[in-house]
N, C-alpha and C positions, 0 to 999 in steps of 0.2 A: 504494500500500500504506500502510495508518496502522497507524503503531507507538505503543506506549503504555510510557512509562516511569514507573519507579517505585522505590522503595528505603524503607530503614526510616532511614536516614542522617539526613533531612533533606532540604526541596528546596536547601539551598544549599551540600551535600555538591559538593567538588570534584570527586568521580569523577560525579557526577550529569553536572554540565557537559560533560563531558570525552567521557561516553556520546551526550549529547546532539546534539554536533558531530559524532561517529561516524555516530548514523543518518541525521542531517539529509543525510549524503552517501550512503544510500539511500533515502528516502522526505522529499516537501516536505510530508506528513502527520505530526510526530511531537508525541506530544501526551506532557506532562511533569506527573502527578498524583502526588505527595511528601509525609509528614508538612512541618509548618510547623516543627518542632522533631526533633530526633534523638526514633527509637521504638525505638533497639536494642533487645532482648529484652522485648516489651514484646508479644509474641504471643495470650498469654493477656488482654490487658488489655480490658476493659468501662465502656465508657462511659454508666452509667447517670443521671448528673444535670448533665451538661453536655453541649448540640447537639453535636453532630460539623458543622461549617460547610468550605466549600471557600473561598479567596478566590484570585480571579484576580490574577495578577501579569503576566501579557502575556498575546499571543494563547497559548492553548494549553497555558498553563503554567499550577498551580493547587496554590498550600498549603492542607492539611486539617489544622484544628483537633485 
């Protein structure tokens, strides 16, 4: 089963982590895509003159510009 995490926190939110170890003890598939910076309330927000870029930081893990 591949699971896919996610938050608006941050990839390097503590509960991120913490979720992280949770599924990894059901599925050896879990894949961890997170803003690179906190997006709290930030729903409405448009990204019209800067890329939106992904960068990998391990297998699987991956902060979005």
């Amino acid at each position: 089963m591949r699971i896919l995490l996610t938050n608006d926190d941050g990839i390097h939110a503590p509960g991120l982590k913490v979720l992280r170890e949770i599924a990894a003890q059901l599925s050896d598939d879990v894949w961890v895509v997170a803003p690179a910076e906190e997006q709290s309330a930030a729903s409405r927000g448009v990204s019209l003159h800067n890329p939106v870029t992904a960068r990998r930081l391990e297998d699987k893990v991956f902060a979005v510009s």
